[in-house]
C-alpha positions in Angstrom: 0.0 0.0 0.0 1.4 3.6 -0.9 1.4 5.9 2.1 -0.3 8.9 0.6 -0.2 12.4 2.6 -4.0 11.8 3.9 -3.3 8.3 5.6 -0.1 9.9 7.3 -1.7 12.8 9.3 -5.3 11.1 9.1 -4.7 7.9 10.1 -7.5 5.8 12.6 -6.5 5.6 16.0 -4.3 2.6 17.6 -3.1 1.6 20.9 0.2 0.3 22.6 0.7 -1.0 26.0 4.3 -1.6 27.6 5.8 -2.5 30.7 4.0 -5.4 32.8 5.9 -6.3 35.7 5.2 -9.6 35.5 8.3 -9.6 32.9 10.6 -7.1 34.5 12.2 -7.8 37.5 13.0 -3.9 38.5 9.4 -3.1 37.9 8.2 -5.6 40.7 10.1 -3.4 42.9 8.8 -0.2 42.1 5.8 1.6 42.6 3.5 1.1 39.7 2.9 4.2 38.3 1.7 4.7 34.8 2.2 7.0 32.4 -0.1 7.6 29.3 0.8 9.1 26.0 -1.5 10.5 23.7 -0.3 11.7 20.4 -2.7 13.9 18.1 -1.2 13.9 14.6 -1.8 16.4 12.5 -1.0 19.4 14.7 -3.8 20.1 17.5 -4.3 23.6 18.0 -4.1 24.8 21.3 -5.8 28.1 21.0 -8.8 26.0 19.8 -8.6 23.7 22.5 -7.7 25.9 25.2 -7.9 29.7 23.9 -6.3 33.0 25.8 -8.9 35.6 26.3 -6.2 38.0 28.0 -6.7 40.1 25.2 -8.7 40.8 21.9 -5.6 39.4 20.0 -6.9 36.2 19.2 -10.8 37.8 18.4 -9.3 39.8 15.1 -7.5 36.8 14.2 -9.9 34.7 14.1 -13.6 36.5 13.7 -15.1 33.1 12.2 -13.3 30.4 14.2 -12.5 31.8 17.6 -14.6 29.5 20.6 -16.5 32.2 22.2 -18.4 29.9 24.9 -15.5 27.9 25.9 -15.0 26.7 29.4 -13.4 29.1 32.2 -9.8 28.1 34.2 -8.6 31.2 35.1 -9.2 35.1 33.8 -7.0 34.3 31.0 -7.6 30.8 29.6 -10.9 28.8 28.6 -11.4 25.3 28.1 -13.0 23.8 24.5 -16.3 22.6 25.3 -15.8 19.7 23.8 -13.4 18.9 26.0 -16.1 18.1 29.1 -13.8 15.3 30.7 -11.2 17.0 31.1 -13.3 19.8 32.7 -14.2 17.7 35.3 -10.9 16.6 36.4 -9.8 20.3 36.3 -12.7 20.7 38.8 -11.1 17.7 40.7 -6.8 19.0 40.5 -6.8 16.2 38.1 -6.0 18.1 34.9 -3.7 20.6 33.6 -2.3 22.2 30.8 0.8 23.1 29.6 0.9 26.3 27.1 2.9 28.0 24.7 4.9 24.6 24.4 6.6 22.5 21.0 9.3 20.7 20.3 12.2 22.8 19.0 11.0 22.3 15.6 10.1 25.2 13.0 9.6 23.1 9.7 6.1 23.0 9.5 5.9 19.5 7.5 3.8 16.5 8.8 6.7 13.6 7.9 9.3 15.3 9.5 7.1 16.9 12.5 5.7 13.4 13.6 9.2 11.7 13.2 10.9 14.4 15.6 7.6 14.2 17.9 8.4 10.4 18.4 12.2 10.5 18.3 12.8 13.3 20.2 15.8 14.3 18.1 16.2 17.6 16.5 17.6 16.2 13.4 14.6 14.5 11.1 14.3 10.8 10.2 18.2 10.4 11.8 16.9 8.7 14.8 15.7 4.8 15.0 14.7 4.9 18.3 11.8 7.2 20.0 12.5 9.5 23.4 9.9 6.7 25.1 11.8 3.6 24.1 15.0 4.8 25.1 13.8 6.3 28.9 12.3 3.0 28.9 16.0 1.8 28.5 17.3 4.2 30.8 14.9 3.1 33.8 16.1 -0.4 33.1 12.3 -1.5 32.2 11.2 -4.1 30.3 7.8 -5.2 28.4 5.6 -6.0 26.1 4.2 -3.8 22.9 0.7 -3.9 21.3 1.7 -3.2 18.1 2.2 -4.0 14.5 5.0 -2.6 13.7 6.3 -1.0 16.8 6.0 2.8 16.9 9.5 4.8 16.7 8.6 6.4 20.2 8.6 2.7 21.8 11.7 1.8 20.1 14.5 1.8 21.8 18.1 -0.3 21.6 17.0 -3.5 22.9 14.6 -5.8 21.7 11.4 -4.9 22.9 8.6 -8.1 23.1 6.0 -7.0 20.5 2.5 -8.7 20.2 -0.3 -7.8 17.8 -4.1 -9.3 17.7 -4.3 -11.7 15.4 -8.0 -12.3 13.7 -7.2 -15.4 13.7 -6.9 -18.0 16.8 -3.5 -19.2 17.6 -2.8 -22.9 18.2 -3.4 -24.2 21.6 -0.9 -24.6 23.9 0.4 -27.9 23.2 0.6 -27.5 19.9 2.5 -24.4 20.4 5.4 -26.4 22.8 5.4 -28.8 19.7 6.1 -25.7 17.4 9.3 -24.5 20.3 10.1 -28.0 20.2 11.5 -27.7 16.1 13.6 -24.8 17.5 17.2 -25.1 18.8 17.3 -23.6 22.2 18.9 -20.3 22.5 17.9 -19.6 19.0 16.2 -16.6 18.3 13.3 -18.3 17.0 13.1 -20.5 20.0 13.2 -17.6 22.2 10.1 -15.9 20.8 8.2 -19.0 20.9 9.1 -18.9 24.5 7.5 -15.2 24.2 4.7 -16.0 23.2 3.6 -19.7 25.1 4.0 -16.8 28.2 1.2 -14.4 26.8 -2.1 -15.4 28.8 -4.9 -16.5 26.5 -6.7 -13.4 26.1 -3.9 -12.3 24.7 -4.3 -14.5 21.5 -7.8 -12.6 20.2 -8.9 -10.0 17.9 -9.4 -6.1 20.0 -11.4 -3.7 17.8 -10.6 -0.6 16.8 -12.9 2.3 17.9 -11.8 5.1 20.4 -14.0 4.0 23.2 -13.0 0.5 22.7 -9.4 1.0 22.6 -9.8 3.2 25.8 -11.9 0.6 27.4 -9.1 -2.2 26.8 -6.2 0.2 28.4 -7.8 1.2 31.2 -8.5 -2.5 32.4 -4.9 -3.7 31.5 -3.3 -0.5 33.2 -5.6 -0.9 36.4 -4.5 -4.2 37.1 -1.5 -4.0 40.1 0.3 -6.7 37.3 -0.7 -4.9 33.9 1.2 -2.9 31.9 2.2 0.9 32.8 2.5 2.4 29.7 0.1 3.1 27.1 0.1 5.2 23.9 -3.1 6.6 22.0 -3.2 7.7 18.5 -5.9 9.9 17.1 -5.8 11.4 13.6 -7.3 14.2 11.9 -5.9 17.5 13.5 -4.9 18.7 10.1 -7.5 21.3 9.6 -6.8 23.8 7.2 -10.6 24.1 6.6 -13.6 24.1 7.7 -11.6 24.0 11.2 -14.2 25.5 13.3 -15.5 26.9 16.8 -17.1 25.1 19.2 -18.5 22.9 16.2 -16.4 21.6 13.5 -13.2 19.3 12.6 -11.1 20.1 15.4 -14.0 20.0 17.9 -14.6 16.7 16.5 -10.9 15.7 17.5 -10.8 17.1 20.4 -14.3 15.2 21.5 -12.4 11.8 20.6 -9.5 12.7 22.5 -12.0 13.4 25.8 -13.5 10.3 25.2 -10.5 8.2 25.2 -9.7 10.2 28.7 -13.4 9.8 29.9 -12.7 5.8 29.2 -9.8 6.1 31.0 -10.5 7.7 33.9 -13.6 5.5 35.2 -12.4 2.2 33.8 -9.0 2.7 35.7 -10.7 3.2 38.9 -8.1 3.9 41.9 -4.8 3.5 39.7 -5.8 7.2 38.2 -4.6 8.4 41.2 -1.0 6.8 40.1 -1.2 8.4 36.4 0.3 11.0 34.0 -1.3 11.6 30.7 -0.2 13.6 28.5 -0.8 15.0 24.8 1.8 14.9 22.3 1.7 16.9 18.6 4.3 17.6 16.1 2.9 21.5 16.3 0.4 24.0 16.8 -1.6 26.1 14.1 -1.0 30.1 12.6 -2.7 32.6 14.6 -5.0 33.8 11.5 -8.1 31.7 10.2 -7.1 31.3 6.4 -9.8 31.8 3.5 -11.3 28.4 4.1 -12.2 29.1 7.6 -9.2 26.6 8.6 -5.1 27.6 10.3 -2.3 26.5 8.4 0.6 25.1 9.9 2.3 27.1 12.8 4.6 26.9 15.9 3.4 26.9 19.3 0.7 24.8 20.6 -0.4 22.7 24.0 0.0 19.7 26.2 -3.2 18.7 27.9 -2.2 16.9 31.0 -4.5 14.6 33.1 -4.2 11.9 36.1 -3.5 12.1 40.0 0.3 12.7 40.1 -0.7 15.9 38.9 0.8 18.4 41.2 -2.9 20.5 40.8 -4.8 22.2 38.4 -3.1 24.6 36.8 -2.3 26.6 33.4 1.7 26.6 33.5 3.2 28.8 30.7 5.6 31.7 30.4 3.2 33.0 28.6 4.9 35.0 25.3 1.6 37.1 23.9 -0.3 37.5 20.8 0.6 40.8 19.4 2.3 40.6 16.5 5.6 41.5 17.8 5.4 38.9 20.0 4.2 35.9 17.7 7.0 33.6 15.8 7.9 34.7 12.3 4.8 37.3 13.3 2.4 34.8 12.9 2.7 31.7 15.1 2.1 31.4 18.9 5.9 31.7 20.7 7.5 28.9 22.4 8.5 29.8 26.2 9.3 25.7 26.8 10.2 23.0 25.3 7.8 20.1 25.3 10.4 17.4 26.1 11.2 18.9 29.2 7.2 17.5 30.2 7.8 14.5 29.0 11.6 13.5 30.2 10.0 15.2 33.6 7.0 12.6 33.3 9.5 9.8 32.7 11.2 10.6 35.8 8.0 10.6 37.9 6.5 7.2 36.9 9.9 5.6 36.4 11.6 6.8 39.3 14.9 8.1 37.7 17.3 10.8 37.6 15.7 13.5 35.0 19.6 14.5 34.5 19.6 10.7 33.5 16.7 10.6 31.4 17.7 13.9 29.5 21.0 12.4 28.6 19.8 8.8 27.8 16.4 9.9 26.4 17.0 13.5 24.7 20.9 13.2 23.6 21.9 16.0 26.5 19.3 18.2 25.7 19.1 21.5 27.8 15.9 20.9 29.3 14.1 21.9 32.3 13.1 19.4 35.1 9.3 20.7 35.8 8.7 17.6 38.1 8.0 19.6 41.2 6.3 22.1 39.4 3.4 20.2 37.9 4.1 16.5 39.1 3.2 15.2 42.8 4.9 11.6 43.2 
């Protein structure tokens, strides 16, 4: 199949799990913390999903597409009301979010965006390993992937157990031992017959698809003490250079499957919330200015929409840079004040109890980031 420009940015949503301690024998000794990772591809715009009223700024920039009846945090910031969920766990210190924030990336192009957003390099499609995979390497961790093929951000230099839902049902067990049986033992075929004769049986069937689904399959396997403690989300679509919208439209479409994945989250996971980060990840934000379709073109600056109990509280945390024109990117993007990977080498930290000076090194080549633990993480 070609990979056309539409499939890239719009593809249907997936999810991996990783990390069960039942396979990893550093994990039995730690807390189980889990960390959530949800990437929105196509470039979420975080003045749609969380706009600044400070000002008139964003008003004139958008007369057709601004969200007038949005949700209220604080005097400055509003909520999308699509994004009810999420609401709720503000009400409960259980959500924040994280503005005027990208990865150091200035390209505006979808391939190389999305590759940088799961390597966490600077460099595009230099890196075969993701920022996840290798913290996951750092923290000594170990797991298993629900995946086909495994997703850059899981990679990472070892050899990561991967397991996809076949449609079709597996031999049974014996039959399977006869299979290991063929192989010489050491071999790597042997071993990942060994892999999977270890997978439980409701391991070996088909999961479906759909948002709520998908969200409904996480939250049991990430609530059991056992279960995995990482999962990542994909949802498609953010790519709206039309017919973007207000509180109705494209993006409020998006945004309303990315609050029901968290909705499915939250009450499936029961308790274990309380021992979770989620977070958002995009490869950028959207121009200040509606274009002539009604839509935002590619731009700079965006979000990260941040959910769970190790929150720290509620809170908008930005330096926030402004809307004049003076103080936009290139005049027409929202500024960057942070860089995103400091959140997520910060997050790593927290669930995996490491060193963030560690994780930056291992995870982000040495990057000069800032370690935000204390400031939006309580663990």
């Amino acid at each position: 199949m070609n990979i056309t420009r539409r499939h890239f940015i719009g593809a249907t949503s997936a999810l991996y799990l990783l990390g069960s301690p039942l396979w990893d024998v550093r994990a039995q000794a730690l807390e189980k913390r889990n960390l959530i990772i949800i990437l929105l591809r196509g470039g979420m715009d975080g003045l749609t999903a969380v706009p600044y009223v400070g000002d008139s700024s964003l008003n004139r920039a958008r007369p057709n597409i601004m969200v007038n009846s949005a949700l209220k945090l604080n005097s400055d910031f509003r909520l999308h009301p699509s994004l009810k969920s999420i609401y709720e766990l503000w009400k409960e210190d259980k959500a924040s979010i994280i503005h005027a924030t990208s990865l150091p990336y200035i390209g505006r192009s979808h391939f190389e965006g999305q590759d940088l957003m799961e390597s966490g390099g600077l460099s595009p499609f230099v890196n075969s390993t993701g920022w996840l995979g290798r913290g996951i390497d750092s923290a000594g961790l170990d797991g298993l992937a629900l995946s086909l093929p495994m997703p850059l951000l899981l990679r990472g230099n070892g050899n990561p157990n991967n397991f996809y839902p076949t449609k079709f049902p597996l031999p049974n067990q014996r039959e399977l031992d006869d299979i290991s049986a063929t192989y010489s033992s050491g071999s790597l075929l042997f071993n990942t017959m060994k892999r999977i004769t270890a997978r439980p049986i409701s391991m070996r069937k088909e999961y479906s698809r759909k948002n709520r689904d998908l969200a409904r399959i996480a939250a049991k396997e990430l609530a059991k003490y056992n279960g995995p403690r990482i999962a990542v989300f994909e949802v498609g679509g953010f790519d709206t250079h039309a017919a973007q919208g207000a509180e109705d439209g494209i993006h409020a479409d998006k945004l309303s499957l990315l609050d029901e994945v968290i909705f499915e989250l939250k009450n499936g996971m029961g308790k274990t919330f309380n021992k979770t980060i989620l977070l958002t990840l995009t490869e950028f934000g959207r121009k200040i200015e509606q274009n002539g379709g009604y839509g935002t073109e590619h731009g700079y600056g965006s979000a990260i929409i941040a959910a769970g109990g190790l929150l720290k509280k509620s809170q908008v945390y930005t330096d926030w840079p402004g809307l004049k024109k003076k103080e936009l990117f290139e005049g027409r993007d929202l500024n960057v004040t942070l860089d995103a990977r400091s959140v997520y080498c910060s997050a790593m930290a927290a669930c995996f109890n490491i060193d963030f000076d560690k994780l930056r090194r291992d995870a982000f080549f040495g990057a000069k980031l800032k370690d935000v633990t204390d400031d939006l993480f309580s663990v």
